[in-house]
N, C-alpha and C positions, 0 to 999 in steps of 0.2 A: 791358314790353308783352307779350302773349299771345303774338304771334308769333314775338318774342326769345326767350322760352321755350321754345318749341317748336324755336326753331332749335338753343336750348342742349342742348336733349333728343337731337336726331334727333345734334349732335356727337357727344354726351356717350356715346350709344349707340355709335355707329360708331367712337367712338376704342376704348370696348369690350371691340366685337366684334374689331377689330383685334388688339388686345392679347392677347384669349385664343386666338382662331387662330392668332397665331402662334407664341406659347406650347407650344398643341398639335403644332405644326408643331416645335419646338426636339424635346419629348416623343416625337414619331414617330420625329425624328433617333437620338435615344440609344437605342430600341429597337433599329431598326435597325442599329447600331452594334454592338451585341450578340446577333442575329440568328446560326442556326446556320443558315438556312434555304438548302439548295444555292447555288451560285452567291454569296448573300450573306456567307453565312461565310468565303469564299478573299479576296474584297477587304477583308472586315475586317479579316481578319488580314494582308493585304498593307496595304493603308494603314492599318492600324493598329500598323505595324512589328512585330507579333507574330511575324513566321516569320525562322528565317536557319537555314537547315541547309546541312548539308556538298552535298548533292546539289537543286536544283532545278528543274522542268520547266517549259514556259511553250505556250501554245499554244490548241489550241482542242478542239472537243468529241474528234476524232481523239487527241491526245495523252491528254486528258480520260481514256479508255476503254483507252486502252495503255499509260501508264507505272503499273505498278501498285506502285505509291511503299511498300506494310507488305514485298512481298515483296524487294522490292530493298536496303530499308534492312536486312534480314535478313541477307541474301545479302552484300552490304557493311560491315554491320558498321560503318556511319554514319547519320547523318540523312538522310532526304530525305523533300521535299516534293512533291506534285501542283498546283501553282499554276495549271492551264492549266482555261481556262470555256470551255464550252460557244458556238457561234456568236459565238465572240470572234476575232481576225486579229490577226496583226501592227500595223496599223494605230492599231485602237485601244486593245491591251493593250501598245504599247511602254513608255508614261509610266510604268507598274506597273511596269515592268523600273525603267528607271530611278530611280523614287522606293525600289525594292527595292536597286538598288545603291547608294543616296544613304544608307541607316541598314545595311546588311550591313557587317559586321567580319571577317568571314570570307573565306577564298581559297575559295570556294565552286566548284565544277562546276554552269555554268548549260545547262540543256539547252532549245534550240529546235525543238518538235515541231510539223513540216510538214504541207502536203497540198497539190492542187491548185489551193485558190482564196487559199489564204494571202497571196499578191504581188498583192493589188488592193485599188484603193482603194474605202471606201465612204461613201457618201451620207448614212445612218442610222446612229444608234448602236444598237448590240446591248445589250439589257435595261440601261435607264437607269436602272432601279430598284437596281441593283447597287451604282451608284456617288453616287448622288444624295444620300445621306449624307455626303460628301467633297469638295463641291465646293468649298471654301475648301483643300482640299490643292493646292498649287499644280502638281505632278505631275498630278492625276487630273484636274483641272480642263483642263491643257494638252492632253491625250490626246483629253478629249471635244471640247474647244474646235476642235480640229483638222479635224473632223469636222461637226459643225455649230455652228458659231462664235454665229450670234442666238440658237437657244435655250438653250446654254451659258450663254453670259454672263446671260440672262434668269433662266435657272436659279438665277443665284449673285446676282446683286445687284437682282432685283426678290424683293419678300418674297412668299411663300407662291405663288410661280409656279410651283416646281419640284411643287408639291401640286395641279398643274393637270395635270403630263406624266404621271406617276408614273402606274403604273395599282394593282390593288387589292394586287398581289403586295406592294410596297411597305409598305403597313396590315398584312398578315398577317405579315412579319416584324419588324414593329417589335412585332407582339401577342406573338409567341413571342421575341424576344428579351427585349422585360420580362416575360414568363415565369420564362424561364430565369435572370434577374437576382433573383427577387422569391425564388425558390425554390432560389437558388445551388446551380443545375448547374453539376457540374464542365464544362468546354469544351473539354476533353483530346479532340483529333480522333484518333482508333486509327486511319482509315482516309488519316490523312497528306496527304488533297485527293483521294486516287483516289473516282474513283466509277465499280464497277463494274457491267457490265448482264450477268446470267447467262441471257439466253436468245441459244437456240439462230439458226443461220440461219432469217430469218424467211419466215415460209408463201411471201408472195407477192414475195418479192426476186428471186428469177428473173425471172417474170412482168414486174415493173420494168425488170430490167434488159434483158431484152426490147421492152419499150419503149420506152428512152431512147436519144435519137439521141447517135452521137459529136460528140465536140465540139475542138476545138483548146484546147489549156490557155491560157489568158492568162495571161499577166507584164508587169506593171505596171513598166515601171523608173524610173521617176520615185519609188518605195517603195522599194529598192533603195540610192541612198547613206545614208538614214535607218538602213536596216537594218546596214549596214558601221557607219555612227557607234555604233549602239548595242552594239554588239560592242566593235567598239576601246574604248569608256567601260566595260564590264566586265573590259576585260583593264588596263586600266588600273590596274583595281581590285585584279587581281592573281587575275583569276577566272576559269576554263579554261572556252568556250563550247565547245559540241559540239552542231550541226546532227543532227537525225535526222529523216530521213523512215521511217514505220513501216510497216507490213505494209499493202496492201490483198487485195482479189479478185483473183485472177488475169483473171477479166472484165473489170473496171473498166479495169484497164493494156494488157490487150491487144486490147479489142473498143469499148470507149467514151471514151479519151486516153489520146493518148499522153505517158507522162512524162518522157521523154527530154531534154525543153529546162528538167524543173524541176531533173532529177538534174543538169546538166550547169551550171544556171546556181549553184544549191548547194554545187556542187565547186570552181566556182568563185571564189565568194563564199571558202570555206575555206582557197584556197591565196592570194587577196591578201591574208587578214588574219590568217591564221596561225592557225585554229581547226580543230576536226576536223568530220568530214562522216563521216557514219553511217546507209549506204541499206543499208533493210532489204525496201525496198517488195513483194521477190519473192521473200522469204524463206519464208510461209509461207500466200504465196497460194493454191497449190493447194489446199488442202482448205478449203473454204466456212462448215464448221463450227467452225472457231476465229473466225468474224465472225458479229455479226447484222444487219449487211447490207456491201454492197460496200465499205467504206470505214471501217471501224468495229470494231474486234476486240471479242470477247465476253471474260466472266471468264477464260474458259479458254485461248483464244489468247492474251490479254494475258499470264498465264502463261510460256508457252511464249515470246514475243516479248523479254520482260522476263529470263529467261533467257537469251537469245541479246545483249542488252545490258550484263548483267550482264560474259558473259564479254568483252566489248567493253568495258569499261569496267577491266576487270582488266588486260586486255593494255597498256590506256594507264598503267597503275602507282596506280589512283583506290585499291584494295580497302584499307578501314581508313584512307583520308585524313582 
């Protein structure tokens, strides 16, 4: 009958469209997967077991811009890696720890680079396009899940939803990763996950911090025995963690919070589970021009910072481990 036909059609079409959307959708995946594109290339290479170096650093855009991972591994005379992204917290980069210590074979030095907002929990996940390639890792999956549990799980087990969240950054690295596959670029990273900013203190950072009211630091301690389990599971491991909070403005610490309760909850933290604590925070605050802005070292303070770790890292017996 005409109408059965039509109804055979209208299936026959939508079963499809189905079929090749998400096709394209498997397509996006594997791009992406292979994606150099900032921020994308560190979880690939984290969930995709790629990295284990002797040295690693974990954290967020602060760490991101101060462990300057080609000069250290120089300096040391081993591996190391820059693992730490951008607007990423403890929070939701723990799982990547762990899925990192679940395939590491090595007695690795794992370093955790702080800052003020690091101890709190949040609401939204940070650039979902990161991870959205992974969500069948059962690590990466756990991390986001944490965080917002309905669209997690919708992410992973309703088909072509996560190609609802995703925004366009997403398409543009899955375009340059089959790029770089179709054209077999080597994927040798020289800059080891650092990524540095070579400008100066910026124009109007004063002006800012002229306008920013103080504020009392928060700490979350309900994030807190998470953060001890996840230590104790790398020393388990046989892997020496080391706490570092890094350089800021001399501003920032003594006119806009005070640090006092993060340094002291840190020092903490190191002497009940037997790790080291490495406060640098007012090491090289005074001069404004080794940052571009209050919170955030430039190429060249990282430098200088990264030096000042180095021999820190010497004294604990690391050089050539």
């Amino acid at each position: 009958m005409p109408g059965d036909k039509k109804l055979y059609r209208l299936l026959l079409f939508s079963v499809t469209s189905f079929v090749l959307l998400y096709a394209f959708s498997l397509l996006v995946d594997v791009g992406v997967r292979h994606s150099r594109d900032e921020g994308f290339e560190k979880v690939n290479r984290l969930a995709g077991s790629h990295i284990d170096p002797a040295i690693i650093a974990f954290g967020s855009s602060v760490g991101e811009k101060s462990f300057n991972s080609p000069y250290i591994s120089a300096a040391l005379g081993t591996s190391a890696y820059n693992a730490c992204l951008d607007g990423t917290i403890f929070w939701q980069y723990k799982e990547l720890i762990r899925y990192y210590n679940s395939y590491s074979s090595k007695k690795s030095l794992v370093l955790f680079f702080e800052t003020f907002f690091a101890f709190t929990r949040i609401g939204a996940i940070s650039s979902m396009e990161r991870y959205a390639a992974y969500l069948n890792n059962k690590y990466v999956y756990a991390g986001l899940h944490d965080i917002d549990p309905d669209m997690v799980w919708k992410c992973r087990y309703i088909p072509l939803y996560k190609n609802t969240v995703v925004d366009h950054t997403y398409y543009e690295a899955s375009i340059h990763g089959w790029k770089s596959m179709l054209s077999h670029v080597n994927d040798r990273d020289t800059m080891r996950g650092f990524v540095p900013s070579y400008a100066r203190w910026f124009a109007d950072e004063d002006a800012a911090l002229d306008n920013m009211k103080p504020f009392r630091l928060t700490i979350d301690t309900t994030v807190l025995p998470e953060y001890i389990r996840v230590i104790n599971e790398l020393q388990r491991k046989g892997k020496h963690v080391v706490i570092v909070l890094p350089p800021a403005c001399k501003r920032f610490y003594t006119e806009i919070t005070d640090f006092r309760p993060m340094e002291g909850m840190l020092d903490s933290v190191a002497r009940v589970t037997g790790c080291t604590f490495f406060d640098f925070l007012k090491t090289i605050g005074d001069d404004k021009q080794n940052f571009y802005n209050a919170t955030h070292l430039n190429y060249y303070g990282s430098l200088l910072f990264s030096r000042q770790l180095v021999d820190s890292l010497n004294k604990l017996g690391y050089k050539n481990n």
